[in-house]
RODO-2510 file (C-alpha; in nm, 4 decimals, decimal comma):
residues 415
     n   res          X          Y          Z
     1     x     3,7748    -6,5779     4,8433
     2     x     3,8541    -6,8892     5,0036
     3     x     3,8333    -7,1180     4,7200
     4     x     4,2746    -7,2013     4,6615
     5     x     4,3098    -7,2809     5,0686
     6     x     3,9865    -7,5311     5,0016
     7     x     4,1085    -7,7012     4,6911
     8     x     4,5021    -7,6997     4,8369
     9     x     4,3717    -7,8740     5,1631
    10     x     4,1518    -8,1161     4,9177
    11     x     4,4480    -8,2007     4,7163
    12     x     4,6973    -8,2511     5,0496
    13     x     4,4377    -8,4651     5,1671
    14     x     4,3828    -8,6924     4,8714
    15     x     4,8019    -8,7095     4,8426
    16     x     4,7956    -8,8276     5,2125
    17     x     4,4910    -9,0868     5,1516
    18     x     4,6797    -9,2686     4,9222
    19     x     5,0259    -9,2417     5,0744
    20     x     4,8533    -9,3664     5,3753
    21     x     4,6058    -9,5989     5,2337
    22     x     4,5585    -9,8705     5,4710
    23     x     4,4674    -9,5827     5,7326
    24     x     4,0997    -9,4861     5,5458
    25     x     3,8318    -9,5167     5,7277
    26     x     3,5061    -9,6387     5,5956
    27     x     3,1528    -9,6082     5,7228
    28     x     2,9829    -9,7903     5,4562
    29     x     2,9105   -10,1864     5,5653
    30     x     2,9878   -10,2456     5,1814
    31     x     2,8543   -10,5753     4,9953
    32     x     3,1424   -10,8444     4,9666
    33     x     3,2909   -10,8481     4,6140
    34     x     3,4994   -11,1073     4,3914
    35     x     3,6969   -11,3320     4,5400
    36     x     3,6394   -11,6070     4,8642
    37     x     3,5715   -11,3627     5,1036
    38     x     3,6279   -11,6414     5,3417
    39     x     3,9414   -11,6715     5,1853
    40     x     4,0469   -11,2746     5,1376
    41     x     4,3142   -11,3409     5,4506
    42     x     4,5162   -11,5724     5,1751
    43     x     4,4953   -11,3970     4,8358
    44     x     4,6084   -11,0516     5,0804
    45     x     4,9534   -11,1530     5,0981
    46     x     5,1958   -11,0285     4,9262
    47     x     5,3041   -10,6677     4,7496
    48     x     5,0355   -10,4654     4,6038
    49     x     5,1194   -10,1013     4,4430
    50     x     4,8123    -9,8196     4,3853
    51     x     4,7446    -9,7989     3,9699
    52     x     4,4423    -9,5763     4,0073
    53     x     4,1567    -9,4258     4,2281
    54     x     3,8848    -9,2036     4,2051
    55     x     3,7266    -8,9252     4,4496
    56     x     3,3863    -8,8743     4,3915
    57     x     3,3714    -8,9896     3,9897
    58     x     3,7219    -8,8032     3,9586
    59     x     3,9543    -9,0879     3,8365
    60     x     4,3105    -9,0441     3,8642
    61     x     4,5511    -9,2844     3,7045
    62     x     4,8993    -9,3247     3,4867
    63     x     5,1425    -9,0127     3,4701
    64     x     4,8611    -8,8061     3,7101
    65     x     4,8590    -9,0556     3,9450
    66     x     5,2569    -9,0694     3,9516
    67     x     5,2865    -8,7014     3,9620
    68     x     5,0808    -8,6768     4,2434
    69     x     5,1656    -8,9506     4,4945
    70     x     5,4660    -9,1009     4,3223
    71     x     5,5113    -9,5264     4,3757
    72     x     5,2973    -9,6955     4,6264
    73     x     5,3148   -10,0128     4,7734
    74     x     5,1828   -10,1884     5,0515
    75     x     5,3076   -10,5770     5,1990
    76     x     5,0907   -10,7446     5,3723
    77     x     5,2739   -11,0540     5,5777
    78     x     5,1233   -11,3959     5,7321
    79     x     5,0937   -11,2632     6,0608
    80     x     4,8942   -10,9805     6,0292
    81     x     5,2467   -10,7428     5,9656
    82     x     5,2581   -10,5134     5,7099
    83     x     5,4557   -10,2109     5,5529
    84     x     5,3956    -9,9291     5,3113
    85     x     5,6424    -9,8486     5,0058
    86     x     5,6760    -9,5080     4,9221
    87     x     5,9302    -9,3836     4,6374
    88     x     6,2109    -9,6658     4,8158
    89     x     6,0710    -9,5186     5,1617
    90     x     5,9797    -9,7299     5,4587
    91     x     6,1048    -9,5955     5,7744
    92     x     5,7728    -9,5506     6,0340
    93     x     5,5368    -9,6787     5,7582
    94     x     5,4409   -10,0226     5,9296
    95     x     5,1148   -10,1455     6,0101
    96     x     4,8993   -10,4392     6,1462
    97     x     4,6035   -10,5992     5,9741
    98     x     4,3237   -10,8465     5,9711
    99     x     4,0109   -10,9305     5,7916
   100     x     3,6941   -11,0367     5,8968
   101     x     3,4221   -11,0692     5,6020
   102     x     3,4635   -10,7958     5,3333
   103     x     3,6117   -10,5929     5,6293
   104     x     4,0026   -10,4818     5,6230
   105     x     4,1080   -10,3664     5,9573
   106     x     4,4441   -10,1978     6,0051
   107     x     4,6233   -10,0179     6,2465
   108     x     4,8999    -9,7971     6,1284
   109     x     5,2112    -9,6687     6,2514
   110     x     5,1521    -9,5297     6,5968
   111     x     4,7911    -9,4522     6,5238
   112     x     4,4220    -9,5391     6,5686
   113     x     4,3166    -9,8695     6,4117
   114     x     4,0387    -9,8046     6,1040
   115     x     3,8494   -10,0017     5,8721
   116     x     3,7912   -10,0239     5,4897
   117     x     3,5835   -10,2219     5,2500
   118     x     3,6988   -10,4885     5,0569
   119     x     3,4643   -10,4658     4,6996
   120     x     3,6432   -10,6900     4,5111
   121     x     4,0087   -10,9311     4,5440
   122     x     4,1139   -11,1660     4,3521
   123     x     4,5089   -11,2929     4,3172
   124     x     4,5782   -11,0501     4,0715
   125     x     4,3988   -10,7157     4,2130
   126     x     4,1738   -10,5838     4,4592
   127     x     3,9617   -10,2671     4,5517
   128     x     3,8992   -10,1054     4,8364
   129     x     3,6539    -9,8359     4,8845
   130     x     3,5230    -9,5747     5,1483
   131     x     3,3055    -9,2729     5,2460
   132     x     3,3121    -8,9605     5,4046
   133     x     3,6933    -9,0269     5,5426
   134     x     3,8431    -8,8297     5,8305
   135     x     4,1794    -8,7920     5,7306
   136     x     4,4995    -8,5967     5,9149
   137     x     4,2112    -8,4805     6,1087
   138     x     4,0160    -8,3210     5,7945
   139     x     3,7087    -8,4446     5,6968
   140     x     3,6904    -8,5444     5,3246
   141     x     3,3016    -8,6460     5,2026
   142     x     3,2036    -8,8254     4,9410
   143     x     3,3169    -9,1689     4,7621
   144     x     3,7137    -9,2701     4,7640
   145     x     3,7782    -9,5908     4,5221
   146     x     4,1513    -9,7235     4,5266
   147     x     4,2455   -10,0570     4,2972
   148     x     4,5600   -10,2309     4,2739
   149     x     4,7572   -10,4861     4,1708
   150     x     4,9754   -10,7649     4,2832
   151     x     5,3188   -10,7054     4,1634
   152     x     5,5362   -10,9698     4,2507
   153     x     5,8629   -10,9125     4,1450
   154     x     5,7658   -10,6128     3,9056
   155     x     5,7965   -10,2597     4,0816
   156     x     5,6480   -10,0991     3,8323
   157     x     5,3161   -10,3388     3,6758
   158     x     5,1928   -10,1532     3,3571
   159     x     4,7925   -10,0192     3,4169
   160     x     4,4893   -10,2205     3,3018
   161     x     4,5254   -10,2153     2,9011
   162     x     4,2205    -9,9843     2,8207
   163     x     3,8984   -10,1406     2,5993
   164     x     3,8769   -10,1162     2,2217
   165     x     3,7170    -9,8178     2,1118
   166     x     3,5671    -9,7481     1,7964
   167     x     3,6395    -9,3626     1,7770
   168     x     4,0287    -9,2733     1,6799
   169     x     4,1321    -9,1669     2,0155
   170     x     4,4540    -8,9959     1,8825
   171     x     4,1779    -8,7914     1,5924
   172     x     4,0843    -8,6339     1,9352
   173     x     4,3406    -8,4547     2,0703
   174     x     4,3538    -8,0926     2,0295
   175     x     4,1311    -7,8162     2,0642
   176     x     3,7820    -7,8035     1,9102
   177     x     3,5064    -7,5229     1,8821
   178     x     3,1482    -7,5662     1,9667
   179     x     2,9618    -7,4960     1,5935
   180     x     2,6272    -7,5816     1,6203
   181     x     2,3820    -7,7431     1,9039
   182     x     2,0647    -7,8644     1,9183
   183     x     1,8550    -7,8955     2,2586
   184     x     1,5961    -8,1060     2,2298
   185     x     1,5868    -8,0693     1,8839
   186     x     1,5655    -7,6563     1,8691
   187     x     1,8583    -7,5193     1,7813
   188     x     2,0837    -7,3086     2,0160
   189     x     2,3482    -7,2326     1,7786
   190     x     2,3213    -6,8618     1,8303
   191     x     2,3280    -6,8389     2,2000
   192     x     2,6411    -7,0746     2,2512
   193     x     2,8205    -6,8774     1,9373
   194     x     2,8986    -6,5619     2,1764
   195     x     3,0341    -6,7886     2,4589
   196     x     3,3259    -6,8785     2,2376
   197     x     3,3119    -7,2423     2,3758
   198     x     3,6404    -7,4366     2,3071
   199     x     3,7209    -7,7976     2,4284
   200     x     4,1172    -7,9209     2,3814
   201     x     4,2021    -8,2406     2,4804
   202     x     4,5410    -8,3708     2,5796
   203     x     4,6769    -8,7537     2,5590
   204     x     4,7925    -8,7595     2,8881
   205     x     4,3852    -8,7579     2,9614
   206     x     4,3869    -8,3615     3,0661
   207     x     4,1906    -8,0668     2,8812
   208     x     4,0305    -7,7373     2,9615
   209     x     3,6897    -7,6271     2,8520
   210     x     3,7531    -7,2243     2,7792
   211     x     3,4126    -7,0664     2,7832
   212     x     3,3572    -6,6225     2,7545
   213     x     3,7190    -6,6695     2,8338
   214     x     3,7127    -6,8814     3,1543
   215     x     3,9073    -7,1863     3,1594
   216     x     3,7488    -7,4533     3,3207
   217     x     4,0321    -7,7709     3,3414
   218     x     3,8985    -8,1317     3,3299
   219     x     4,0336    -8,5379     3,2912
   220     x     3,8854    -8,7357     3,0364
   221     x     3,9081    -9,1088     2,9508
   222     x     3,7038    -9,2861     2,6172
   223     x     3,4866    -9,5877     2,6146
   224     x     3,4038    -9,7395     2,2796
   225     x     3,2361    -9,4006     2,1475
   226     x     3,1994    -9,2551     2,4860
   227     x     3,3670    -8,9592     2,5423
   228     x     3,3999    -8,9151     2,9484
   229     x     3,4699    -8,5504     3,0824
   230     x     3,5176    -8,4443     3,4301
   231     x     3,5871    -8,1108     3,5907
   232     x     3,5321    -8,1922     3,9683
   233     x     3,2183    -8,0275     3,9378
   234     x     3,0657    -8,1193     3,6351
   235     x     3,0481    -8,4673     3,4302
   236     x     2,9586    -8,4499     3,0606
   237     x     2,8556    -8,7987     2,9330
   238     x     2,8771    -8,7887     2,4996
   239     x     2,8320    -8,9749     2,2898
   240     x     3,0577    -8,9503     1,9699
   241     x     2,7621    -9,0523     1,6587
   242     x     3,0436    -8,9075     1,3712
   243     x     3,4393    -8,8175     1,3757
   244     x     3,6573    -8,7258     1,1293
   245     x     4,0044    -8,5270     1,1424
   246     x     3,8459    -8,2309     1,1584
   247     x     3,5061    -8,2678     1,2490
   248     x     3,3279    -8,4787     1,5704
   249     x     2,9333    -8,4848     1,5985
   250     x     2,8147    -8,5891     1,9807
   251     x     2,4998    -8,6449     2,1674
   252     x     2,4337    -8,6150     2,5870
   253     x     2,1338    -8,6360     2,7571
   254     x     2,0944    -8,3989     3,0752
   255     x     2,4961    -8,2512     3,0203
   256     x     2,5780    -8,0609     3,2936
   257     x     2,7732    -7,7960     3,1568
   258     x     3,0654    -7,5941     3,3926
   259     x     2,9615    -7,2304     3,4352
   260     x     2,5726    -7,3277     3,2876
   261     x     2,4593    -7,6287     3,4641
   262     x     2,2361    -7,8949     3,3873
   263     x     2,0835    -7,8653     3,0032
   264     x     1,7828    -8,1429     3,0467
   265     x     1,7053    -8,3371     2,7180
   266     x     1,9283    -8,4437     2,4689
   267     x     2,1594    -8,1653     2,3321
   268     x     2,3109    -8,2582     1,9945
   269     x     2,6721    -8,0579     1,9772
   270     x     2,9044    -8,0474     1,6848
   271     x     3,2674    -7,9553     1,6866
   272     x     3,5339    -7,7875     1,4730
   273     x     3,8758    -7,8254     1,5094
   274     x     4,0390    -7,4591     1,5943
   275     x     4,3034    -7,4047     1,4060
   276     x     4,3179    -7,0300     1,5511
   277     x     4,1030    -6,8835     1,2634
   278     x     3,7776    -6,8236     1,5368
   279     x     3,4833    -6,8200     1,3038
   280     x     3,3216    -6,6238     1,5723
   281     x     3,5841    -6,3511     1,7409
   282     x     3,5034    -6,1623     2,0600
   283     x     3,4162    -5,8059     1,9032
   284     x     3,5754    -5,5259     2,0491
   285     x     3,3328    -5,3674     2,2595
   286     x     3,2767    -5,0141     2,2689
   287     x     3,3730    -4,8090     2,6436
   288     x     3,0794    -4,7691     2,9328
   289     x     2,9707    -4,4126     2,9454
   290     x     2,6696    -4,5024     3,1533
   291     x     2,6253    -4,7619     3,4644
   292     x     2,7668    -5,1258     3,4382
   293     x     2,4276    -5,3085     3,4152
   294     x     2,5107    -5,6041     3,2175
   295     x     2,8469    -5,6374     3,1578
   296     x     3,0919    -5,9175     3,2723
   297     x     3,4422    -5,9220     3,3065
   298     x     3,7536    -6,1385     3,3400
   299     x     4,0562    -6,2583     3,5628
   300     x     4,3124    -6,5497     3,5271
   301     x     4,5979    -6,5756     3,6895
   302     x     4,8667    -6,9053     3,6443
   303     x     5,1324    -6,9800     3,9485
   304     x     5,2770    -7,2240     4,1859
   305     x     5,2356    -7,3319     4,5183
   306     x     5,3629    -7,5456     4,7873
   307     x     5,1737    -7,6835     5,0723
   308     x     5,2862    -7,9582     5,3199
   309     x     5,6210    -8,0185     5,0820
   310     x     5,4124    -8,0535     4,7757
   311     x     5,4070    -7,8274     4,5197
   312     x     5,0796    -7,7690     4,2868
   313     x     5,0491    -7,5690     3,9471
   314     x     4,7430    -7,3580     3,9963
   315     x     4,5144    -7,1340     3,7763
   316     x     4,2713    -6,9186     3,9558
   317     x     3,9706    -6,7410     3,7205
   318     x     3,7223    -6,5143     3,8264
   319     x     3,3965    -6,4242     3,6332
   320     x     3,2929    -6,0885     3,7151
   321     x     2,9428    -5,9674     3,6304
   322     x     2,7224    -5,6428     3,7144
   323     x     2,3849    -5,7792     3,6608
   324     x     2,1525    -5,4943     3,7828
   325     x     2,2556    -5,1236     3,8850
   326     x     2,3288    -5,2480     4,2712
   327     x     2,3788    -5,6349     4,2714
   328     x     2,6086    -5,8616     4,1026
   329     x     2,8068    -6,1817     4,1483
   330     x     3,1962    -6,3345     4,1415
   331     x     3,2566    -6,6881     4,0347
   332     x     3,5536    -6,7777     4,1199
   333     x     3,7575    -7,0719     4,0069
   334     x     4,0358    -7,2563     4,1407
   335     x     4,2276    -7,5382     3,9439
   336     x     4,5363    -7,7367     3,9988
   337     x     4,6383    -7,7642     3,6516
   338     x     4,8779    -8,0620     3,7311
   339     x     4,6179    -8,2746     3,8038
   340     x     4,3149    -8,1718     3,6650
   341     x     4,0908    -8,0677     3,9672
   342     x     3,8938    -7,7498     4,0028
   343     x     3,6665    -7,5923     4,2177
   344     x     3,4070    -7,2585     4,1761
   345     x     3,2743    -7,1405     4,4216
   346     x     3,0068    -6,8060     4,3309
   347     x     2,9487    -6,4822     4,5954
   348     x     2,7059    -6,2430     4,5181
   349     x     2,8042    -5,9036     4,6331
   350     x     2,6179    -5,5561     4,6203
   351     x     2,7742    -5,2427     4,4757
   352     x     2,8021    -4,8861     4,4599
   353     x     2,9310    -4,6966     4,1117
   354     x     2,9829    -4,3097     4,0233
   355     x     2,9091    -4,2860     3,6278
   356     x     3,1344    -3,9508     3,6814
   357     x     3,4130    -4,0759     3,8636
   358     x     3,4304    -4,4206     3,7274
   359     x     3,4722    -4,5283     4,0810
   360     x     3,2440    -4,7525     4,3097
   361     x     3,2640    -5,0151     4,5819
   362     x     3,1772    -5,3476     4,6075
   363     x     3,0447    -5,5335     4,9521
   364     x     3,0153    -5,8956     5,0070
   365     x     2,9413    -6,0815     5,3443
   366     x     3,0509    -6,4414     5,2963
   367     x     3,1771    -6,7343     5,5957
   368     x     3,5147    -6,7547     5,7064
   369     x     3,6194    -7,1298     5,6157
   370     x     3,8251    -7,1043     5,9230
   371     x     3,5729    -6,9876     6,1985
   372     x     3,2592    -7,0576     6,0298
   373     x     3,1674    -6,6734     6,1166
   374     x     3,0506    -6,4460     5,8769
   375     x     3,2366    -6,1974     5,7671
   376     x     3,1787    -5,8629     5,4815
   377     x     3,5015    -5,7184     5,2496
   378     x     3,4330    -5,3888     5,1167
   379     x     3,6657    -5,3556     4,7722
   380     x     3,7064    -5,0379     4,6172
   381     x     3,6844    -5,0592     4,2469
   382     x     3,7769    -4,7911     3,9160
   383     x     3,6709    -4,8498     3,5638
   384     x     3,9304    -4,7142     3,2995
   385     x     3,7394    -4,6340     2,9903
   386     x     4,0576    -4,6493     2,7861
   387     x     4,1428    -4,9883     2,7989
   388     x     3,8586    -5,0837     2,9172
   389     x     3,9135    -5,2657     3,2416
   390     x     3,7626    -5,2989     3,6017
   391     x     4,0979    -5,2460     3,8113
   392     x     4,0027    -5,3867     4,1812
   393     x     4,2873    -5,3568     4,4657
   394     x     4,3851    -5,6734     4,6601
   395     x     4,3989    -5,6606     5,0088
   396     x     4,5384    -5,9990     5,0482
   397     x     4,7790    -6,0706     4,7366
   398     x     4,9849    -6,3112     5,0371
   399     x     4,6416    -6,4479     5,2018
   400     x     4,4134    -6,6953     5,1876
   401     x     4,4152    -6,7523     4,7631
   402     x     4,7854    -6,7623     4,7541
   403     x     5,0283    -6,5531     4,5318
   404     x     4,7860    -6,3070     4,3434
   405     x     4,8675    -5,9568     4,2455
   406     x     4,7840    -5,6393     4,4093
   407     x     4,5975    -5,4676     4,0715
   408     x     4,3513    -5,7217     3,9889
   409     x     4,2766    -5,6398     3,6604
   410     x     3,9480    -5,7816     3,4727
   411     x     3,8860    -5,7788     3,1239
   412     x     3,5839    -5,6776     2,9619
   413     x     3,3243    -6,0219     2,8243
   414     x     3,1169    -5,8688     2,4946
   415     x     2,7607    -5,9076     2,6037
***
């Protein structure tokens, strides 16, 4: 269960990329952008300030991007001086710089000098990008974007006004239930009517996809009638074809759904708004007298956490299912709730269970994120028929995933 010290690191990491911008490194030999590349050394100067990036298709802009890394700003000087504006601060945060071709070289503060690529500048903004970036000596894979702007004498420029879109953007917000879909025109209504799929969208861009009660947090943004989900894991492309206040119609070809996967074809979905009245409640499912085959179970927990001075809002769910009379697996998800990234991780574990005693173990050999060794947990486990609950004892409530409790107690999922 290593999944909150992977997603904490992640997080400190991404704070520190764009706190420390200029000190990406890129291995990509990007091609050269807008602008006079010959003349990127001139439209440079000045004050810039960070109004959004994205980390692998994740975008992050407006209050998240505040919340997260506060005010940036970076001055670059004639010269080839420079200095980075944090929240007012600027003591140790200058740098050197040149430019040769689409190439932005810097050398920060005491450290090693590193290079990004220049994808686009003009006098008004620029973006940089990179790959696979070794950062505070963690390596961080995949795609970093960052764009600015030029502020001049405006500390705080408004973000890029977003496009016109033809769906009510404001008719979205809340939470809607999945009523009907269609895959490839046959209809799946009555296998997604058990998971209990709801979607609730917030203004600020945030949501949650809850799912056989597993929450699943995402950021979304809207294009014309493009509705734009991502959960860190997942993307989910639709297409809104009919909206009103109380009703939205969408189509997505290949969705990859969090918790499913990839649906290939064109799934035609439409939503309800949930007003609380759940046309189709969780029925109360009767005790296990017999073995466990084929049940699945439930754990969320909400807290806080601080890492390297920064403190994170986290929910951590796990997904526990018996699938045969020995094997079974544990999805586990991690999500910092304050800024919409998640991460699930799934271990498949074998098991013991006494239909007499309601007791049983389960065994797991997974790698240490530390070591890279492998390494097997043996967790004892009792089912209490009354309530009807898998009660599992943690043996690191202070370890690896943080503040959890010591009775981990999972809910019982009707089949």
């Amino acid at each position: 269960m290593k999944t909150l010290k992977k997603i904490m690191m992640a997080m400190f990491v991404m704070a520190c990329m764009g706190l420390t911008v200029s000190c990406e490194k890129d291995n990509n030999n990007g091609q050269q952008g807008g602008g006079d590349s010959g003349n990127y050394s001139t439209l440079i100067l000045g004050t810039w300030q960070v109004d959004r990036m994205s980390y692998n298709g994740m975008s992050i802009s407006g209050e998240q991007l505040i919340a997260m890394m506060g005010n940036i700003q970076l001055t670059f000087n004639a010269g080839g001086t420079g200095l980075l504006n944090h929240n007012g601060e600027t003591q140790n945060n200058d740098f050197r710089w040149s430019i040769s071709g689409n190439t932005l070289t810097v050398t920060p503060h005491n450290d090693t000098t590193i290079n990004v690529t220049i994808v686009q500048m003009t006098s008004t903004e620029c973006t940089w990008t990179a790959s696979d970036i070794e950062m505070m000596g963690q390596e961080m894979e995949g795609q970093v974007e960052i764009h600015m702007v030029k502020v001049g004498d405006n500390p705080n420029p408004q973000p890029d006004p977003q496009p016109d879109t033809t769906v009510n953007r404001d008719l979205l917000l809340g939470t809607w239930q999945i009523n009907a879909m269609t895959l490839n025109g046959q209809d799946m209504s009555s296998m997604v009517a058990p998971m209990h799929v709801k979607i609730h969208l917030e203004g600020t861009g945030a949501g949650v996809i809850s799912m056989s009660g597993v929450e699943y947090p995402f950021t979304w943004t809207l294009t014309g009638n493009v509705l734009n989900i991502n959960t860190g894991n997942e993307t989910i492309n639709a297409t809104i074809t009919s909206q009103t206040a109380d009703r939205v119609v969408f189509t997505s070809n290949n969705m990859s759904f969090p918790g499913v996967g990839t649906l290939p074809g064109e799934a035609n979905i439409t939503l309800v708004r949930y007003n609380g009245d759940d046309p189709n409640p969780d029925p109360d499912p009767d005790p296990i007298t017999g073995e466990l085959t084929g049940t699945s179970w439930t754990f969320s927990y909400s807290g806080t956490m601080t890492e390297q001075d920064m403190t994170f809002d986290y929910t951590f769910s796990m997904l526990l299912a018996f699938t045969t009379s020995t094997t079974g697996t544990l999805e586990e998800t991690m999500a910092i709730t304050s800024m919409g990234r998640s991460d699930t991780e799934t271990i498949n574990f074998t098991y013991t269970y006494d239909v007499n005693s309601h007791s049983g173990t389960m065994t797991a050999t997974t790698t240490d994120t530390d070591t890279g060794e492998p390494e097997t947990n043996t967790l004892p486990f009792t089912y209490n028929s009354t309530n009807n609950t898998i009660i599992v004892t943690n043996p690191d409530p202070e370890g690896a995933e943080g503040p959890l409790p010591q009775t981990i107690v999972f809910t019982r999922l009707s089949k």
